[in-house]
BAFI-3210 file (N, C-alpha, C; in Angstrom, 3 decimals, decimal comma, padded with zeros to 6 digits):
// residues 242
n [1|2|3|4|5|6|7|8|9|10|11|12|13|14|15|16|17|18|19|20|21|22|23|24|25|26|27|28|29|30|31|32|33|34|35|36|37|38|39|40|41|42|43|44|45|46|47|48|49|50|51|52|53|54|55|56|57|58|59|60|61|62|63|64|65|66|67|68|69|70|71|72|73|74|75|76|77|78|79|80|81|82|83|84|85|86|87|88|89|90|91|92|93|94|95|96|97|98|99|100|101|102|103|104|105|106|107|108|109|110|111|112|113|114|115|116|117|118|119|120|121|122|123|124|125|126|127|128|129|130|131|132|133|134|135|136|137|138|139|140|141|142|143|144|145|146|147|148|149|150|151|152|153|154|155|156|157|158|159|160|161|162|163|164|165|166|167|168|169|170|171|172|173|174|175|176|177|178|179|180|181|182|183|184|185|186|187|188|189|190|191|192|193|194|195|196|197|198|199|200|201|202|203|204|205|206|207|208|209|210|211|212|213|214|215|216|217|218|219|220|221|222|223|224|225|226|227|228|229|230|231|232|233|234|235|236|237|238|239|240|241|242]
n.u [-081,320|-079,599|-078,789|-077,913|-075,361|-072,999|-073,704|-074,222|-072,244|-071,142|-073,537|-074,531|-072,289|-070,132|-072,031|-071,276|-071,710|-074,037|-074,276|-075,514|-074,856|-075,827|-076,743|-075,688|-075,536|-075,215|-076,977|-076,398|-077,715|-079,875|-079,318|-080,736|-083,464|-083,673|-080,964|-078,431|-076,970|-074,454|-073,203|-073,161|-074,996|-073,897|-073,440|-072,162|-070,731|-070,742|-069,634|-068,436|-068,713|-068,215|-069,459|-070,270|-069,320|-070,778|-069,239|-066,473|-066,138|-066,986|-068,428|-066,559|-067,904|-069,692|-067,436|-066,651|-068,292|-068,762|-066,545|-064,925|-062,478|-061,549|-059,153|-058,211|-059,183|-060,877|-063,392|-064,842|-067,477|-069,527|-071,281|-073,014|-073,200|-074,754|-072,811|-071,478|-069,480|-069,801|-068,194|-067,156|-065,377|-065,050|-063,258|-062,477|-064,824|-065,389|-067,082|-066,482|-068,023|-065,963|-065,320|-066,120|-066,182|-065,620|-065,613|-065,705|-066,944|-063,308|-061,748|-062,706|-063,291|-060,160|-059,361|-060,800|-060,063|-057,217|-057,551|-058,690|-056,395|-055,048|-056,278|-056,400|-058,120|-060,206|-062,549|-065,419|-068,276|-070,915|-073,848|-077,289|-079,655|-082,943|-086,607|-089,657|-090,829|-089,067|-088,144|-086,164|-084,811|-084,527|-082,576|-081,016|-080,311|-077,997|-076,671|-075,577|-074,076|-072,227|-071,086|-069,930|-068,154|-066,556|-065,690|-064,387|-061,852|-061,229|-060,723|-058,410|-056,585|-057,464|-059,236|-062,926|-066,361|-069,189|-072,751|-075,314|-078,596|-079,190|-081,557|-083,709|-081,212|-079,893|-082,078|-081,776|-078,884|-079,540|-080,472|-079,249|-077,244|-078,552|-079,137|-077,020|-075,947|-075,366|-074,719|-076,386|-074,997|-073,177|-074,233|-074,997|-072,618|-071,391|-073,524|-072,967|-071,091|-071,679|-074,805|-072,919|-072,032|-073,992|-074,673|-072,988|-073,205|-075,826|-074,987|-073,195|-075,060|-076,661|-075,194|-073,701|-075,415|-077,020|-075,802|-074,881|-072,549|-070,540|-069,676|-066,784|-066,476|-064,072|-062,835|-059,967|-059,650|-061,570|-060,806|-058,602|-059,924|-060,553|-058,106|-057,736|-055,874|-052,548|-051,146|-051,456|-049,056|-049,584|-051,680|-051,083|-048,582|-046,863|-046,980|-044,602|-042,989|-039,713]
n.v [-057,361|-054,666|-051,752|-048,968|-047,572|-048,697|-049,360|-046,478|-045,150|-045,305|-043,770|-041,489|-041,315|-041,337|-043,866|-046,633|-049,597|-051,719|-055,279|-057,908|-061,019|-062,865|-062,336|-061,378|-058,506|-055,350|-053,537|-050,207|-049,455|-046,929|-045,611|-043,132|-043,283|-042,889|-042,157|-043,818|-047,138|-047,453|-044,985|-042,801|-039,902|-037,839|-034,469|-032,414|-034,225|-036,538|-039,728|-042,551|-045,913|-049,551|-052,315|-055,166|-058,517|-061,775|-063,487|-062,428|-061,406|-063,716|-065,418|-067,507|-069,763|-070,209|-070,590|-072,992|-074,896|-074,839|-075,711|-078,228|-079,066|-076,661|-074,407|-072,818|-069,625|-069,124|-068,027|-065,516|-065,062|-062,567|-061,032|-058,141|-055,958|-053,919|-053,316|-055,646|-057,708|-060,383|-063,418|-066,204|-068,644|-069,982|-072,711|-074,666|-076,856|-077,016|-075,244|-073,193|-071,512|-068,150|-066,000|-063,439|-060,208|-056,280|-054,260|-051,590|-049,445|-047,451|-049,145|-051,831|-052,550|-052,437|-054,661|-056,839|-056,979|-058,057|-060,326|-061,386|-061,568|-063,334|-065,483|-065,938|-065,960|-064,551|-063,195|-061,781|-062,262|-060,774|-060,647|-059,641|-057,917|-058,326|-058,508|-060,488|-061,064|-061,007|-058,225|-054,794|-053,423|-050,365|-050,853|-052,471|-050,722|-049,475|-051,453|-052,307|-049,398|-049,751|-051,881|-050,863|-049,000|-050,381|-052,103|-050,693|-050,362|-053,086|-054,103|-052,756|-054,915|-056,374|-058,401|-059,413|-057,904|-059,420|-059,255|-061,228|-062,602|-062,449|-062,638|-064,460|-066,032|-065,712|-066,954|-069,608|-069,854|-070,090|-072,450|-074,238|-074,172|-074,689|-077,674|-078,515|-078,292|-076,531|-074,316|-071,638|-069,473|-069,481|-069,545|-067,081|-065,441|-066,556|-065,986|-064,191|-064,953|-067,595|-066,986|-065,849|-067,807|-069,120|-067,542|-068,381|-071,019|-070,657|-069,047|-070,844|-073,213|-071,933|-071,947|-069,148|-067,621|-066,103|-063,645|-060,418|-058,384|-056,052|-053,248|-051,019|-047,571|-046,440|-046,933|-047,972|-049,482|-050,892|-053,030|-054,032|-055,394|-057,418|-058,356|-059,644|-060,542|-061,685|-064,585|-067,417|-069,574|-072,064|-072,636|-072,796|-073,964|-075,382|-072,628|-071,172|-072,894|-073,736]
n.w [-060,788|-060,137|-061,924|-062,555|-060,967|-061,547|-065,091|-065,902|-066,190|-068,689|-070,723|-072,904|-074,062|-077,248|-079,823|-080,822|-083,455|-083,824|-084,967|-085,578|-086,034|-088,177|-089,877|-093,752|-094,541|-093,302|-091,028|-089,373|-086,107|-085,115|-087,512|-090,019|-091,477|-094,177|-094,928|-096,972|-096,802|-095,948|-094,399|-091,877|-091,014|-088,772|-086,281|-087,677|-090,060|-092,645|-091,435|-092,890|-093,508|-092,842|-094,297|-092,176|-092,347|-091,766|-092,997|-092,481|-089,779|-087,927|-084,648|-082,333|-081,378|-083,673|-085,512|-084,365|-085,191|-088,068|-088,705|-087,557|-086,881|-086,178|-084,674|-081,619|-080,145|-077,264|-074,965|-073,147|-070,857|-069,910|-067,548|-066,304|-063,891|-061,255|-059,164|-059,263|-060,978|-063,305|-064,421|-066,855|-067,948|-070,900|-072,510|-075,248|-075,352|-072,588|-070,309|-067,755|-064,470|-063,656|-062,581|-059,826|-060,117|-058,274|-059,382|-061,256|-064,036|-065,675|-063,975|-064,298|-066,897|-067,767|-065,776|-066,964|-069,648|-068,537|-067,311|-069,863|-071,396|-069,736|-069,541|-072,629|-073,965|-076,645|-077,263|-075,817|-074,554|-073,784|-071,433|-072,711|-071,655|-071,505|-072,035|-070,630|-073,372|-075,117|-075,791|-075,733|-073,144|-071,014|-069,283|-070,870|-073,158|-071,220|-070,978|-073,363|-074,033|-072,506|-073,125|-075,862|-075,358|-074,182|-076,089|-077,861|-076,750|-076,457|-079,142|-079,895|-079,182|-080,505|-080,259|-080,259|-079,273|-078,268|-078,193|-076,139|-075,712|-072,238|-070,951|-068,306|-067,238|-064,768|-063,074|-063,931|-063,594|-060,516|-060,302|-061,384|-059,146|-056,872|-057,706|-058,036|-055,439|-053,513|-050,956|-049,201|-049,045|-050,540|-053,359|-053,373|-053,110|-055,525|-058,094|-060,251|-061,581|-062,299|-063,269|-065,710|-066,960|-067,351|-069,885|-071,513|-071,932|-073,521|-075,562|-076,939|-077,648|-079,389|-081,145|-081,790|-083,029|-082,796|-081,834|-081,295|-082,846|-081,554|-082,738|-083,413|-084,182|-085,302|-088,033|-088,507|-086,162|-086,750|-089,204|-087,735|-086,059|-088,207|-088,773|-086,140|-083,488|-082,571|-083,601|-081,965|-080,441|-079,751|-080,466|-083,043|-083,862|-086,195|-087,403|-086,769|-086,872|-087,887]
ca.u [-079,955|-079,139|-077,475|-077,479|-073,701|-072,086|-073,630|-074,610|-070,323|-071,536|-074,003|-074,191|-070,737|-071,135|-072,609|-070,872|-072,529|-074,185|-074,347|-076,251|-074,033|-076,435|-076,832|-074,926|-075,203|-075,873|-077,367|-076,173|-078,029|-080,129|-079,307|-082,303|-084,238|-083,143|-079,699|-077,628|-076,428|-072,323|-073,017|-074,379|-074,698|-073,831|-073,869|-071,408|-070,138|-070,813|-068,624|-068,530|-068,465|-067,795|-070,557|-068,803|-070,268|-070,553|-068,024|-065,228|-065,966|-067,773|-067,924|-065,635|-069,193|-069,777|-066,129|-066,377|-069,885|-068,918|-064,783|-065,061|-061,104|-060,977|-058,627|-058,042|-060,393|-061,544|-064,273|-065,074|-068,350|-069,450|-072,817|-072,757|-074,056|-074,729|-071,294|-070,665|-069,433|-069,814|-066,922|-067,032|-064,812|-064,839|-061,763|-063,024|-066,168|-065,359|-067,911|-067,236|-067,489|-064,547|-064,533|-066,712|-065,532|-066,590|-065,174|-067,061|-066,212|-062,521|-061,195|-063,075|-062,574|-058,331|-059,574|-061,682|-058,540|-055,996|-058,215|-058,234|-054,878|-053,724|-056,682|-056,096|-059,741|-060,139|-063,981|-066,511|-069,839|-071,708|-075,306|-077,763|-080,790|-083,918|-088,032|-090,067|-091,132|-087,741|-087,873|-085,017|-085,216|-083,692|-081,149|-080,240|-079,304|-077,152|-075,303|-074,850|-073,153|-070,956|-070,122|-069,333|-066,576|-065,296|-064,797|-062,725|-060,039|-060,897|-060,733|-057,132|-055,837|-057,892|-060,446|-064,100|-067,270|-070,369|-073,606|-076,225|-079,731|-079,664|-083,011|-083,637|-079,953|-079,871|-082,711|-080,944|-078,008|-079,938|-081,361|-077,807|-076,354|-079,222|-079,002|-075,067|-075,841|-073,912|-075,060|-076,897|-073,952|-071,804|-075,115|-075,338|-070,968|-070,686|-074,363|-072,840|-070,032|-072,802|-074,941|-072,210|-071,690|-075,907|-075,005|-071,649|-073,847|-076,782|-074,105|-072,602|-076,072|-077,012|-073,221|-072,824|-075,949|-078,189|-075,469|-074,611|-070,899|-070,094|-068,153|-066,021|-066,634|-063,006|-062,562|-058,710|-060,080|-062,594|-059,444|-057,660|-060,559|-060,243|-056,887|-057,342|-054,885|-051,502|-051,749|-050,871|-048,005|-049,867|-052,543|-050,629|-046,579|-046,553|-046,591|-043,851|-041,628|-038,446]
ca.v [-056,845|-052,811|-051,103|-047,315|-047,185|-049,632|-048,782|-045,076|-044,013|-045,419|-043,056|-040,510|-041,422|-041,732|-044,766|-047,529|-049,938|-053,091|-055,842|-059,176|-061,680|-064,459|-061,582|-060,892|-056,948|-054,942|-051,741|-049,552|-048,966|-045,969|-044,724|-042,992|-044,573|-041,944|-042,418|-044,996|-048,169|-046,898|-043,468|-042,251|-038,963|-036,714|-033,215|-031,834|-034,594|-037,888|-040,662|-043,911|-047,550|-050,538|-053,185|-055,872|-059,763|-062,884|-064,520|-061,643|-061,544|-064,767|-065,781|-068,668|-070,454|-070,363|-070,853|-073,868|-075,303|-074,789|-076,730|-079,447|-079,010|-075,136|-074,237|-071,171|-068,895|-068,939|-066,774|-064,897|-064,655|-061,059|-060,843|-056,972|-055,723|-052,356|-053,288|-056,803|-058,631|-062,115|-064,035|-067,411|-068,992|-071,502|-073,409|-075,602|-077,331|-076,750|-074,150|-072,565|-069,851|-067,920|-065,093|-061,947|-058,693|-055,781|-053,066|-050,275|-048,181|-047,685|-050,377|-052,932|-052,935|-052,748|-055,216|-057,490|-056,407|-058,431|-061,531|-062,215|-061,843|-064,156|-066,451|-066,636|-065,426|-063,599|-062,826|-061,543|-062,435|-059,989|-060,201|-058,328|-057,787|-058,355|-058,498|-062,411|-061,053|-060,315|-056,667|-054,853|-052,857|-049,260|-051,380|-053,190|-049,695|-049,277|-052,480|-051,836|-048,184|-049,872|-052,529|-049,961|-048,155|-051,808|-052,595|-049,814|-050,961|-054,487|-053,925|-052,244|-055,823|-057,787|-058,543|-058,766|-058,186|-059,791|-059,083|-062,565|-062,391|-063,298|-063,570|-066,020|-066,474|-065,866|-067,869|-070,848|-070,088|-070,134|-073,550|-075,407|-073,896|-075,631|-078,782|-078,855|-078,920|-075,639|-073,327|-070,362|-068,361|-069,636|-069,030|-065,438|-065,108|-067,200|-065,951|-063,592|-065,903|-068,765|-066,355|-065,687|-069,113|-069,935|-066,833|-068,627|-072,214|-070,259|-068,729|-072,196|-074,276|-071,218|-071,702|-067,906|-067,280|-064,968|-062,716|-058,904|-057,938|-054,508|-052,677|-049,370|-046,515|-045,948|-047,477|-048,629|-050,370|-052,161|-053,262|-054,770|-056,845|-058,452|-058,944|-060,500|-060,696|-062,550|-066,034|-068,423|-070,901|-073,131|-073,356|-073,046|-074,565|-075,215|-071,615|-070,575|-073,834|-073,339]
ca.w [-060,678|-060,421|-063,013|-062,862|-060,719|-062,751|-066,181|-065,997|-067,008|-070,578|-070,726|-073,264|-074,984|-078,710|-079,735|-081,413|-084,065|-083,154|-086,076|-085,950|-087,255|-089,029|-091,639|-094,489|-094,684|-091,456|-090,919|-088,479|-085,180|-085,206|-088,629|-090,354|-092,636|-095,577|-095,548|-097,383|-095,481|-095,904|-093,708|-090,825|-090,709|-087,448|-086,767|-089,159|-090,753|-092,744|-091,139|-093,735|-092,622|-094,108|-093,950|-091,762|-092,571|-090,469|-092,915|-091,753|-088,104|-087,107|-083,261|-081,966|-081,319|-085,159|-086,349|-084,144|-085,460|-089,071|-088,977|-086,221|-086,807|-085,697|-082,649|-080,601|-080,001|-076,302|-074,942|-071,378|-070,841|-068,855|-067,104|-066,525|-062,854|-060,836|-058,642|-059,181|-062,845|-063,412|-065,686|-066,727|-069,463|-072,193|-073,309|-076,116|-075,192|-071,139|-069,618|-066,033|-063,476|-063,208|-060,573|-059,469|-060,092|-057,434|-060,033|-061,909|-065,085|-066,293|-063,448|-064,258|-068,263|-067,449|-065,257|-067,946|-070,450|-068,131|-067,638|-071,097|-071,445|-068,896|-070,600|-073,732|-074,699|-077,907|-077,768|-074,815|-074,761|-072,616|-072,003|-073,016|-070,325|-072,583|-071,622|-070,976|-074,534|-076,120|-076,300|-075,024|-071,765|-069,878|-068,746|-072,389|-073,847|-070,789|-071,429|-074,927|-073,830|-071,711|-074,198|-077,103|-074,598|-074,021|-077,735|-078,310|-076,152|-076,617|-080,830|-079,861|-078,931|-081,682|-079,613|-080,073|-078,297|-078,984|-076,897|-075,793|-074,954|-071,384|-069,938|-067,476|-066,880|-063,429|-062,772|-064,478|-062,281|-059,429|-060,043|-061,497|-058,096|-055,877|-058,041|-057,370|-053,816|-053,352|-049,928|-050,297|-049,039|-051,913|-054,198|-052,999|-053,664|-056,901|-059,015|-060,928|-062,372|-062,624|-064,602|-067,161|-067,228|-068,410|-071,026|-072,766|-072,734|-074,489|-076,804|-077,876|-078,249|-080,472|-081,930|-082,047|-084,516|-082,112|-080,810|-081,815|-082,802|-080,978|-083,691|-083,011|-085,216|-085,763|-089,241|-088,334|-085,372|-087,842|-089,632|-086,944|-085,836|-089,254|-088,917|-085,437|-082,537|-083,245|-084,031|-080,918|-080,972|-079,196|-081,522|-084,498|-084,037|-087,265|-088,327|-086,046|-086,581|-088,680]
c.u [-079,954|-078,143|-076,966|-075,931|-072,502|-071,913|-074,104|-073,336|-070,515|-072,513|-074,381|-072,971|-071,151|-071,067|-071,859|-071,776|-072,394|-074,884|-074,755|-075,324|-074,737|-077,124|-075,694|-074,285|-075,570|-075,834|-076,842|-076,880|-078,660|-080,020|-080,247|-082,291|-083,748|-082,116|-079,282|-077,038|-074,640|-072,324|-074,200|-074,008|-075,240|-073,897|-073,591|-070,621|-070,684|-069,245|-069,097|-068,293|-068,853|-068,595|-069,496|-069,991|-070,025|-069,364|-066,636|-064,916|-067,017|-067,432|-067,198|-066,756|-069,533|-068,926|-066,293|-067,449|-069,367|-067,356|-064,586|-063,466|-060,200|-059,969|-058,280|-059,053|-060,876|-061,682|-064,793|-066,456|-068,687|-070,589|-072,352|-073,572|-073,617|-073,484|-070,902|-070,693|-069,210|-068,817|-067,425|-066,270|-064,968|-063,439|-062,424|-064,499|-066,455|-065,844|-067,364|-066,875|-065,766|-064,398|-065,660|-065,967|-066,249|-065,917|-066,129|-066,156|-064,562|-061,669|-061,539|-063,020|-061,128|-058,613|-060,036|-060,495|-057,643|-056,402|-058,034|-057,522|-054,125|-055,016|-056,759|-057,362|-059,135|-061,382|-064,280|-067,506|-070,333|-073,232|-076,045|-079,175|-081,894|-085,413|-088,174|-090,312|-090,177|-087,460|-086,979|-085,882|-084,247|-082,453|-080,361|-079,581|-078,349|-075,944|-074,556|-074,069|-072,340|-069,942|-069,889|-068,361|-065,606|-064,668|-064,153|-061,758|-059,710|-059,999|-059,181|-055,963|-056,497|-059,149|-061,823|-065,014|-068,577|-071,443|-074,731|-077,095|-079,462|-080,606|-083,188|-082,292|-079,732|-080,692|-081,892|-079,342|-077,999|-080,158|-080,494|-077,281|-076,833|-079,438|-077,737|-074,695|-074,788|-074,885|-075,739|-076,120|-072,784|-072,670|-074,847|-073,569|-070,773|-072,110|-073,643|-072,127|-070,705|-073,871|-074,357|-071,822|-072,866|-075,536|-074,080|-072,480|-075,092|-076,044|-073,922|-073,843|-076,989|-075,847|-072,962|-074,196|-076,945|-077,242|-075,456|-073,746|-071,304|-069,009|-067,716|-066,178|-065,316|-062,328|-060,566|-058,660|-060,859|-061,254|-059,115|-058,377|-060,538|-059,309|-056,742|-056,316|-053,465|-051,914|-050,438|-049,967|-048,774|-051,374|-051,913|-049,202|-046,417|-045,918|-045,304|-042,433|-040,293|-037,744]
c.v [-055,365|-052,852|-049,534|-046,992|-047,896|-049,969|-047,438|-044,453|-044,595|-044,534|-042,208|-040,504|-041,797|-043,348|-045,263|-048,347|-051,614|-053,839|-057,335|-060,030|-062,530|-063,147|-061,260|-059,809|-056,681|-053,581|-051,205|-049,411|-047,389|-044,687|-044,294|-043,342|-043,705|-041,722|-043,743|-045,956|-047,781|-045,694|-043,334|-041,235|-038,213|-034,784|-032,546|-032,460|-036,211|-038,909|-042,252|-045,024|-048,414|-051,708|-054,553|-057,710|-060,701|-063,685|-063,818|-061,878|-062,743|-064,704|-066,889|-069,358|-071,076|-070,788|-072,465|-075,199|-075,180|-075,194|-077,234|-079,147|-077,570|-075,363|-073,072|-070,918|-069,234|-067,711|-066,336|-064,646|-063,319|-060,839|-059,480|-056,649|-054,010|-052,078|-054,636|-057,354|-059,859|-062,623|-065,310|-067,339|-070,574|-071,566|-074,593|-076,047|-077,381|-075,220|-073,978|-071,289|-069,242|-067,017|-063,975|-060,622|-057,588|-054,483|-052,350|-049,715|-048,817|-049,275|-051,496|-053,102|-053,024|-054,540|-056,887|-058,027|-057,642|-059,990|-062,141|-062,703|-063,309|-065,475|-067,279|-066,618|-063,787|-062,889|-062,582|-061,873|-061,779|-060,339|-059,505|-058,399|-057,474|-058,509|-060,211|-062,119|-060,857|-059,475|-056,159|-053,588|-051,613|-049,798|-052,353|-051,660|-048,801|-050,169|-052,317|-050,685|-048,624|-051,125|-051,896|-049,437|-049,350|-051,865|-051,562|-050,052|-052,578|-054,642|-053,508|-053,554|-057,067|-058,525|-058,182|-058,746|-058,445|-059,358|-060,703|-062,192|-062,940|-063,229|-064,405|-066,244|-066,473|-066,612|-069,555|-070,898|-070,592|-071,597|-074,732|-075,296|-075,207|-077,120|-079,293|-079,218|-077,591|-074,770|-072,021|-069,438|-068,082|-069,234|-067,684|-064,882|-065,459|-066,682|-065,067|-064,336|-067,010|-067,889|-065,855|-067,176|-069,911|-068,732|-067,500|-070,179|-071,594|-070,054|-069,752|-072,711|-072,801|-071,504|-069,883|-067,321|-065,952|-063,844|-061,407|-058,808|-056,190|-053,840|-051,399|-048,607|-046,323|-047,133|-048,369|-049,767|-051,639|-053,044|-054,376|-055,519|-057,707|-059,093|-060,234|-060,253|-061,762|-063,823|-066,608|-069,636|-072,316|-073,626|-073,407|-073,229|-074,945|-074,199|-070,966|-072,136|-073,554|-071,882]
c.w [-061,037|-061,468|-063,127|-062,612|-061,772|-064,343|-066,870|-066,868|-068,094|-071,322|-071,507|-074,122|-076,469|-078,634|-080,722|-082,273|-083,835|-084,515|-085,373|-087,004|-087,849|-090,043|-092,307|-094,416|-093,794|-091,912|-089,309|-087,359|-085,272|-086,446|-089,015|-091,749|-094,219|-096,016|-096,176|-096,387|-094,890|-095,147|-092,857|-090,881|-089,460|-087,537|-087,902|-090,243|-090,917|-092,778|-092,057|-093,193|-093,610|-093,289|-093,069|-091,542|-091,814|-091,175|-092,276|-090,122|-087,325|-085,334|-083,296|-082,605|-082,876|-086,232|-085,772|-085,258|-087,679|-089,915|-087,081|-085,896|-086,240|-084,630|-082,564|-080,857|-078,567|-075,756|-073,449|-071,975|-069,995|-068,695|-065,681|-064,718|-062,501|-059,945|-058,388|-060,600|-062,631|-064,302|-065,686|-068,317|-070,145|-072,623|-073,801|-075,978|-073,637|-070,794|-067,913|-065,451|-063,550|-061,970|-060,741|-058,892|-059,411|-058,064|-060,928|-062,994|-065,482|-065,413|-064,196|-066,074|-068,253|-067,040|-066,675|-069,187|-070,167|-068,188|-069,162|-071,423|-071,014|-069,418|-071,540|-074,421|-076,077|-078,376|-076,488|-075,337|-073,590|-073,255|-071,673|-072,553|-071,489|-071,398|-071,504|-072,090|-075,706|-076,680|-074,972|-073,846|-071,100|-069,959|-070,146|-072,518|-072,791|-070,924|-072,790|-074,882|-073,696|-072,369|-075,354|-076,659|-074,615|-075,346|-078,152|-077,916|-076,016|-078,408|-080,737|-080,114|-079,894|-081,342|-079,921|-079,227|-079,200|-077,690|-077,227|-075,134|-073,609|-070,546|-069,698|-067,107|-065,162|-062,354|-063,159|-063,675|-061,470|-059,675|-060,751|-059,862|-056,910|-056,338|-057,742|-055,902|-052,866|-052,227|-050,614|-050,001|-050,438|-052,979|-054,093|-053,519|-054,885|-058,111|-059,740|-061,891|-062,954|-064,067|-065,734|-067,610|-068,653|-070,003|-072,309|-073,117|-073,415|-075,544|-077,440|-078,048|-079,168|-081,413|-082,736|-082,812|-084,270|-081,809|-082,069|-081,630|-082,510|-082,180|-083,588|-083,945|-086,064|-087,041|-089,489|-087,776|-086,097|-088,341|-088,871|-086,404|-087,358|-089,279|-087,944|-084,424|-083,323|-083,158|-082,694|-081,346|-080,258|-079,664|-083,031|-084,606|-085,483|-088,095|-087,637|-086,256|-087,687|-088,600]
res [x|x|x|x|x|x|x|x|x|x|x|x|x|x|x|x|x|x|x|x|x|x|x|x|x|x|x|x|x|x|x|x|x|x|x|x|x|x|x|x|x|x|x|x|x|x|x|x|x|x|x|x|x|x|x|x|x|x|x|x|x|x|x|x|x|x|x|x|x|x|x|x|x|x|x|x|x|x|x|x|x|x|x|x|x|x|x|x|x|x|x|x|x|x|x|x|x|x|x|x|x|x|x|x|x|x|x|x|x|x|x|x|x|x|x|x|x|x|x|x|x|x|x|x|x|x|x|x|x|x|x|x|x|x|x|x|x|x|x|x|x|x|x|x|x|x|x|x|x|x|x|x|x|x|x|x|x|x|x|x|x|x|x|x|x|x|x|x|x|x|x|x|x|x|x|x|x|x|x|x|x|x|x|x|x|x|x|x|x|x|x|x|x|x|x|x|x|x|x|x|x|x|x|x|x|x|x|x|x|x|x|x|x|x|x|x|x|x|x|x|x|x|x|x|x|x|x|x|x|x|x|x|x|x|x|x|x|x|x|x|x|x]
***
């Protein structure tokens, strides 16, 4: 799968910080080894950050896996291409395709944005283009660009982003599609949506424990993913009754 047109406009933009949630404390991304874990320092100025832990910002995957009794929380999966995006969503323990997007850059995050919305997703899982050896690749630290621009305007609405190894995913597409009995015209129209599909069932039979939270630099933004998005009446009537 190409990536330069579709993740090149991430490019160069400052870099956001990518955290491993099955640790406690997280180090920053590229910090150097001589600073303190609370600061990265840039050209002219040290910007502070606040260590952010898997019990604060868990994934759904993990909230689910650790209170059988959880609810809300559904998650879009996003398998990232050079001019086509893959979706698939989860609602509870229901995995599937959702649609292929033929948008690029600011469209297609508005785009990504509105989906949720009309969803009812509170998390992304994008994945993250890795080696057969599990070292990352050219095209990983383009996805990761283009998911650090996302979580700023996802983080706006409460929203997080996580990134998922998916190697092999499109192979595993390919070979649910031809077990389904599905054409190879509909293969060739629906892989992208199928491959975000293999990345949200890797996510859940990990239950959340492999991925990387995308976190925004802007220390408010941090914030307001703690806080969360508003709380749904239709997972929680209780809190809204009287």
């Amino acid at each position: 799968m190409g990536w330069q047109q579709q993740l090149g406009a991430g490019v160069g933009t400052s870099q956001p910080h990518f955290f491993s949630p099955n640790l406690t404390t997280h180090k920053p991304v590229n910090t150097p080894a001589s600073l303190p874990l609370s600061s990265t320092k840039t050209r002219n100025y040290t910007h502070t950050l606040r260590a952010i832990s898997l019990q604060q910002l868990p994934p759904n995957a993990l909230r689910r896996k650790r209170d059988p009794n959880w609810r809300g929380g559904f998650s879009l999966g996003v398998d990232l291409g050079m001019s086509r995006t893959g979706l698939a969503l989860s609602k509870g323990f229901s995995i599937r395709p959702l649609t292929v997007l033929e948008l690029r850059g600011q469209k297609l995050e508005l785009q990504l944005l509105q989906i949720a919305q009309q969803e009812e997703a509170d998390e992304f899982i994008i994945g993250l283009p890795k080696s057969s050896d599990g070292k990352e690749t050219p095209q990983s630290n383009k996805v990761r660009s283009v998911a650090g621009r996302f979580a700023t305007r996802a983080a706006e609405r409460g929203w997080r982003v996580y990134l998922q190894d998916e190697h092999g995913t499109t192979t595993e597409a390919t070979d649910r599609m031809i077990c389904m009995g599905l054409s190879r015209s509909t293969r060739q129209s629906k892989i992208d949506a199928y491959a975000a599909m293999m990345v949200l069932e890797r996510y859940f039979s990990l239950a959340g424990q492999e991925t990387e939270l995308v976190l925004p630099k802007n220390l408010d933004l941090q914030e307001k993913l703690k806080t969360g998005p508003p709380r749904d009446i239709d997972f929680f009537p209780e809190e809204f009754e009287g």
